[in-house]
C-alpha positions as a printed NumPy array, in Angstrom:
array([[ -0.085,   9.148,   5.21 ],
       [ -3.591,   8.991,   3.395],
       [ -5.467,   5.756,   4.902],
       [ -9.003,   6.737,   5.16 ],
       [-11.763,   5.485,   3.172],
       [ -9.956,   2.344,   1.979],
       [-10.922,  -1.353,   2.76 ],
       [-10.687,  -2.136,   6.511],
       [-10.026,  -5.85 ,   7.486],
       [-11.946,  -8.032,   9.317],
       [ -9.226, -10.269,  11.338],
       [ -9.114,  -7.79 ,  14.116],
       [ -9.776,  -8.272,  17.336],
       [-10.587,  -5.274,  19.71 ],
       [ -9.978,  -6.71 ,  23.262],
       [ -9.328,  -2.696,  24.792],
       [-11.   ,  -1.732,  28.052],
       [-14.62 ,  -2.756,  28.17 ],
       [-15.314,  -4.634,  25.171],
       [-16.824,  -7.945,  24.336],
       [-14.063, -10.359,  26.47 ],
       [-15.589, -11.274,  29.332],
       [-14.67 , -13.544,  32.555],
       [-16.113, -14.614,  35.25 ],
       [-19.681, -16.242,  35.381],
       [-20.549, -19.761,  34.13 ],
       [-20.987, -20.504,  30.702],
       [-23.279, -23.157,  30.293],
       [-22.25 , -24.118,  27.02 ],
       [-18.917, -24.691,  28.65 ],
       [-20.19 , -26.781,  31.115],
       [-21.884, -28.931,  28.326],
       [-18.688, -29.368,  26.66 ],
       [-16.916, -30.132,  29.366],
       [-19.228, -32.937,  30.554],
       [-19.173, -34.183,  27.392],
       [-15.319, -34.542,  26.829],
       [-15.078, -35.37 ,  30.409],
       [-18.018, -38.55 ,  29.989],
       [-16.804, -39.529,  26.333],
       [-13.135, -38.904,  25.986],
       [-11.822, -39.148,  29.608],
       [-10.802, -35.392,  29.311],
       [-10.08 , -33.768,  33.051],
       [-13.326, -31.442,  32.775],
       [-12.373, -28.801,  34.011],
       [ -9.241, -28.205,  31.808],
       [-12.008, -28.679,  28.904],
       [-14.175, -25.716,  30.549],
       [-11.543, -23.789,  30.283],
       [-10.586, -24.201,  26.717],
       [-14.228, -23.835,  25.893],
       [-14.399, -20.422,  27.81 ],
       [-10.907, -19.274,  25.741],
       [-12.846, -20.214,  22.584],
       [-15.622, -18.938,  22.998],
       [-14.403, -15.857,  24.173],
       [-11.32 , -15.207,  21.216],
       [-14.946, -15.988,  19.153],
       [-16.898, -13.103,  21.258],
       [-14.017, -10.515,  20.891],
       [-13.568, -11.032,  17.021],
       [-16.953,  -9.774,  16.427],
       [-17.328,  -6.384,  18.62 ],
       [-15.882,  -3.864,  19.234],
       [-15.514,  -2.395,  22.588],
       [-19.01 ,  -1.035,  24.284],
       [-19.451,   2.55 ,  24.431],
       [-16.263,   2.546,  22.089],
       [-15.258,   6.273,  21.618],
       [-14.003,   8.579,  19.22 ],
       [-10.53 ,   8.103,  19.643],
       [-10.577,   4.089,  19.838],
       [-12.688,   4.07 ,  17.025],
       [ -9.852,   6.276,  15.139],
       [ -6.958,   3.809,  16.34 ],
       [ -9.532,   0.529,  15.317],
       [-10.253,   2.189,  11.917],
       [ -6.519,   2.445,  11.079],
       [ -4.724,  -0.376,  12.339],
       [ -8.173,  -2.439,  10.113],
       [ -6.911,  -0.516,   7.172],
       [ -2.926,  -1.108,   7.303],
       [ -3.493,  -4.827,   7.887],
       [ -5.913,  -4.631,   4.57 ],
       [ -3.087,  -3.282,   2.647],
       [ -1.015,  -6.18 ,   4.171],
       [ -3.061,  -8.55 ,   2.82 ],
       [ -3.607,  -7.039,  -0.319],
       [  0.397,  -7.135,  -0.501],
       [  0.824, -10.599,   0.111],
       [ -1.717, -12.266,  -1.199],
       [ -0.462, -12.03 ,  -4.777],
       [  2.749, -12.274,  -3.912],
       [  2.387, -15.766,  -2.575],
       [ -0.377, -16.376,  -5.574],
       [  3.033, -15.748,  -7.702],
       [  5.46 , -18.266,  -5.925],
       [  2.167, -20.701,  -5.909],
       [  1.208, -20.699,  -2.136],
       [ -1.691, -19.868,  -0.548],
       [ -1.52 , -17.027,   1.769],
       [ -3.177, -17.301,   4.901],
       [ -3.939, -14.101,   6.866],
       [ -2.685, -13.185,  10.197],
       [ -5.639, -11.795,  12.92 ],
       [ -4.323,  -8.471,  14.471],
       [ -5.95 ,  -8.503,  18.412],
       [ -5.203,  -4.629,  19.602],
       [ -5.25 ,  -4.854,  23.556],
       [ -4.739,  -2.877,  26.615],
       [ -2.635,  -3.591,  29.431],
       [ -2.492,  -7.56 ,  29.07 ],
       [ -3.694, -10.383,  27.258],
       [ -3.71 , -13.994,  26.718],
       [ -2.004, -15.272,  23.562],
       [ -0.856, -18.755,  22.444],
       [  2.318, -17.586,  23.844],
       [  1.751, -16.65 ,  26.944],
       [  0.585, -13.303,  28.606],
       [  0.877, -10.398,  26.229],
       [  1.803,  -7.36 ,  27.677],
       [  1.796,  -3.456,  27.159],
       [  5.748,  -3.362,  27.932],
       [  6.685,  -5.89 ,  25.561],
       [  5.735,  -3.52 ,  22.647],
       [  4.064,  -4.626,  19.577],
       [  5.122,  -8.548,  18.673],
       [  3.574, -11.543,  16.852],
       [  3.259, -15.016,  17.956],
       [  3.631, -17.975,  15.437],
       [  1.515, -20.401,  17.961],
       [ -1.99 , -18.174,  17.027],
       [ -0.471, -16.693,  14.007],
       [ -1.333, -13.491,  15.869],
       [  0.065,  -9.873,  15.414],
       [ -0.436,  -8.046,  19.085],
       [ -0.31 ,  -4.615,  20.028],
       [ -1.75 ,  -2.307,  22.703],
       [ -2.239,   0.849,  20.804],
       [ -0.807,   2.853,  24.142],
       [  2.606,   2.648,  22.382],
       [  2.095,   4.141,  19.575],
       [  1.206,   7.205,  21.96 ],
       [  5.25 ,   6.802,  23.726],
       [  5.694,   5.623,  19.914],
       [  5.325,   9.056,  18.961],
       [  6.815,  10.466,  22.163],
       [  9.957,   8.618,  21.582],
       [ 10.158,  10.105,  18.135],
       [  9.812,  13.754,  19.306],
       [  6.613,  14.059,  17.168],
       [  4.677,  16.764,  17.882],
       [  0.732,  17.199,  17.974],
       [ -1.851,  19.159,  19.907],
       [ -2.635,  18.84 ,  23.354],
       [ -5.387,  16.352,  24.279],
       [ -5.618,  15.061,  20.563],
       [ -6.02 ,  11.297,  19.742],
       [ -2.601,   9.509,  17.839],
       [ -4.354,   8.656,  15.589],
       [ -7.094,  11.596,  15.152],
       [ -5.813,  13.252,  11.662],
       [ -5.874,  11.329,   8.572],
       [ -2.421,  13.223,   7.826],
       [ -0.864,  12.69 ,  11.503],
       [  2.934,  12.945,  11.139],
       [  3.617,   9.331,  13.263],
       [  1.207,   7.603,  11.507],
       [  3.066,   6.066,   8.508],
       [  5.784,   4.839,  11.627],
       [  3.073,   3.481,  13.264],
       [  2.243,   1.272,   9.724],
       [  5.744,   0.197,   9.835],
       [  5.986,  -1.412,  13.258],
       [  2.295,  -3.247,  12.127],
       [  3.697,  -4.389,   8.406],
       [  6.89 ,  -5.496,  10.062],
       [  5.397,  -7.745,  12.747],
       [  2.821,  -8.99 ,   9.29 ],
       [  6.384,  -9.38 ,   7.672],
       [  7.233, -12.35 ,  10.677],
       [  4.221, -13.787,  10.118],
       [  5.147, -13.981,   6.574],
       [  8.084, -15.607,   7.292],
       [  6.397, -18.153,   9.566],
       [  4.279, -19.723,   6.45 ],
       [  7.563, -19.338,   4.214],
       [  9.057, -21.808,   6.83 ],
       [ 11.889, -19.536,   8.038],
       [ 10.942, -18.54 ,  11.283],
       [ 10.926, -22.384,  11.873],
       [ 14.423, -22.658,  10.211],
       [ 16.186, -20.311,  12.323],
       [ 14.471, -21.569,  16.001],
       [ 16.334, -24.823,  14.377],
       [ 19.628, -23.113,  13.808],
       [ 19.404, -21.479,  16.818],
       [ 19.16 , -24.235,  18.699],
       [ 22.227, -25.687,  17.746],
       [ 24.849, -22.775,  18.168],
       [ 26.149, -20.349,  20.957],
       [ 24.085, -17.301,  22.499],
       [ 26.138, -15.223,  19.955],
       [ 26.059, -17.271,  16.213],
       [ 22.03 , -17.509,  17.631],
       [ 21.742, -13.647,  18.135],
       [ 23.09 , -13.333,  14.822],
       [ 20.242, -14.835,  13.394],
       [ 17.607, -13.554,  15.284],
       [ 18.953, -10.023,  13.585],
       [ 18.901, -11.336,  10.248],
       [ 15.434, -12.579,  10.747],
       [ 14.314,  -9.089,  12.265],
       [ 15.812,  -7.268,   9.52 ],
       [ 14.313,  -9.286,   6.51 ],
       [ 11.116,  -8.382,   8.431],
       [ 12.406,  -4.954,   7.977],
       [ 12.945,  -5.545,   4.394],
       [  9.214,  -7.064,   4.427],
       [  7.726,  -4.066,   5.405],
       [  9.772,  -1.961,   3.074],
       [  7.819,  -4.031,   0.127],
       [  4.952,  -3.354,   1.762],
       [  4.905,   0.196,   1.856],
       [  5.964,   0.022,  -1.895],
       [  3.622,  -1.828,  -3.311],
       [  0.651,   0.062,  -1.166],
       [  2.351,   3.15 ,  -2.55 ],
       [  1.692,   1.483,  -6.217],
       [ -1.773,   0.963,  -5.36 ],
       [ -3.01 ,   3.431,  -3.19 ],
       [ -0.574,   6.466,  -3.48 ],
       [ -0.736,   7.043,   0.299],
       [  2.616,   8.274,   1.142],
       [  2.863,  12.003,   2.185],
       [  6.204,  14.104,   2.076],
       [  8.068,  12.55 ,   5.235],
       [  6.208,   9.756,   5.654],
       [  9.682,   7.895,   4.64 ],
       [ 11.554,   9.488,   6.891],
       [  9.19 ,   8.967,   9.716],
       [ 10.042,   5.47 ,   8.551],
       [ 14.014,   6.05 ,   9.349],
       [ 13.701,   8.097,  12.318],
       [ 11.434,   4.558,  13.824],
       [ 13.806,   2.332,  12.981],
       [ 16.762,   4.44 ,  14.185],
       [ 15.161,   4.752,  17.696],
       [ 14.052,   0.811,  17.883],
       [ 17.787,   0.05 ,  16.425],
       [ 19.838,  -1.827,  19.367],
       [ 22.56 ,   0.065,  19.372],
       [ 20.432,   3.105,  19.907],
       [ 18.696,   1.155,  22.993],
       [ 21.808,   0.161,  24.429],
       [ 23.453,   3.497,  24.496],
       [ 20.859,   5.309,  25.583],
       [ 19.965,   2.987,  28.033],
       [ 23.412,   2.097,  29.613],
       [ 25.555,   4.558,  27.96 ],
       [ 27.284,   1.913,  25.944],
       [ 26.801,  -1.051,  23.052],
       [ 27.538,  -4.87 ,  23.544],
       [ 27.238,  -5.717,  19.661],
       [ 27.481,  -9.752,  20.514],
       [ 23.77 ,  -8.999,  22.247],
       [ 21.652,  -7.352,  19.037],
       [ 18.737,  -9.429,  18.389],
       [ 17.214,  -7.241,  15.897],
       [ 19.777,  -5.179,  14.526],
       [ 21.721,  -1.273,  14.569],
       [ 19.815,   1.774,  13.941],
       [ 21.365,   1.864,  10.364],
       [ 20.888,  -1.678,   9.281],
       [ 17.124,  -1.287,   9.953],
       [ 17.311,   2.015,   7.907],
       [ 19.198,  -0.321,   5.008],
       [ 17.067,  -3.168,   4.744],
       [ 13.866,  -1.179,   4.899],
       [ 14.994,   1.23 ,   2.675],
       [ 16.619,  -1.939,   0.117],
       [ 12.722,  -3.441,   0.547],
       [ 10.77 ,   0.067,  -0.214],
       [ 13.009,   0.322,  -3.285],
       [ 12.967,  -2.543,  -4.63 ],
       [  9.136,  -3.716,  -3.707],
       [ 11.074,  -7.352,  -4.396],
       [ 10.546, -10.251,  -1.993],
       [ 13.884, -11.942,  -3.471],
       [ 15.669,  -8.508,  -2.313],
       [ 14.839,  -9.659,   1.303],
       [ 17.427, -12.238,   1.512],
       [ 19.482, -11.227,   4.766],
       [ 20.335, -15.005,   5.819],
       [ 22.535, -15.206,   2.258],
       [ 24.657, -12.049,   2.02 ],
       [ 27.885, -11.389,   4.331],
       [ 27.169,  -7.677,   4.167],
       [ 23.818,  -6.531,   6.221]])
């Protein structure tokens, strides 16, 4: 995959190891706000301290990067700023063309833990995106088992993400576009549609549409990757194929069995090996939002 030297985004956040977030200490800013909202509005002041201190510090860690950032992070920063450019510059015509507006996601790359509108982010959760913060989050340690998983090879002691033409690095673009692709679907309105539906049927009938809503994220990223291609011409021999070989080993009938030795089918929430391989292949063709339709079709 050929990323380097193309436009880099600037709605990421680097929160890794040592950077700009930083606890602790009294703000007194914080404390000013806080007496005000406490003296004016009747707000408990502390609880206003504290959301000053969150802004101030999602403000602080939007605008460095970590200190004494090395080599390698820089590497991982670099790309992960230059797949969510191509993102944007996917999706902001698109949604010029169905006469929206499209309003970009922030991408916060972590390590460990974090705080998110959803809760506490973690490393074992895996790349995910939360709808509260429109926020794409992903601590850049998996793409290291990322690339483990996917019997990838590369030298010993060598960054992830430390050769523009990396074989793991187009799979690592996938997992980023498709998380982008739920954040697409949040300002289309679906994500909201099927928390509705799901609300209002059995644990099955509402796994069922968590897959179809995973795999039209699929089919999101496929579009992606297309349309980039148009642009950009950054695909290498394989890099589609990387593509398959992630989304056969994050398909949940590949998790199950390897995991317990068997599948439960009723208890997919994002789909089997082969119908992530479908619908990202059916959006990558295609480079057609309308082709992403997986809540309309009987056949996924």
């Amino acid at each position: 995959m050929r990323w380097k030297g193309r436009r880099t985004s600037s709605n990421v956040q680097d929160r890794r190891g040592g950077g700009a977030v930083k606890t602790g200490g009294i703000s007194i800013i914080g404390v000013i706000i806080a007496f005000v909202a406490w003296k004016f509005f009747g707000v408990n002041p502390m609880q206003a301290y504290q959301m000053s201190s969150q802004v101030t510090q999602s403000s602080s860690a939007q605008q460095s990067a970590p200190e004494n950032e090395t080599a390698e992070q820089q590497e991982a920063r670099l790309f992960v700023s230059t797949v969510l450019a191509d993102t944007e510059d996917t999706w902001v015509p698109i949604f010029q063309q169905i006469g929206r507006d499209y309003q970009e996601p922030t991408l916060v790359m972590y390590s460990g833990a974090t705080s998110t509108a959803c809760g506490t982010g973690q490393s074992a959760m895996g790349p995910f995106y939360c709808p509260a913060d429109q926020t794409v989050y992903i601590d850049t340690t998996f793409f290291k088992e990322m690339r483990t998983q996917m019997d990838i090879s590369g030298e010993q002691n060598q960054s992830e993400l430390s050769r523009q033409d990396q074989a793991g690095d187009f799979a690592q673009a996938y997992v980023i576009a498709h998380e982008v692709g739920h954040h697409v679907q949040t300002l289309l309105g679906i994500s909201q549609q099927v928390n509705k539906a799901r609300q209002q049927v059995g644990q099955a009938e509402g796994n069922q549409l968590s897959v179809r809503q995973e795999l039209q994220a699929d089919c999101l990223a496929g579009l992606w990757a297309k349309q980039t291609n148009q642009r950009h011409q950054f695909l290498d021999q394989g890099d589609i194929a990387e593509a398959m070989d992630a989304a056969e080993k994050i398909g949940d009938d590949y998790l199950q069995r390897k995991s317990r030795g068997s599948v439960v089918p009723d208890s997919f929430t994002h789909g089997t090996s082969e119908q992530r391989q479908r619908w990202f292949d059916r959006g990558f063709t295609s480079g057609d939002i309308n082709q992403c339709d997986t809540f309309n079709t009987n056949s996924l």
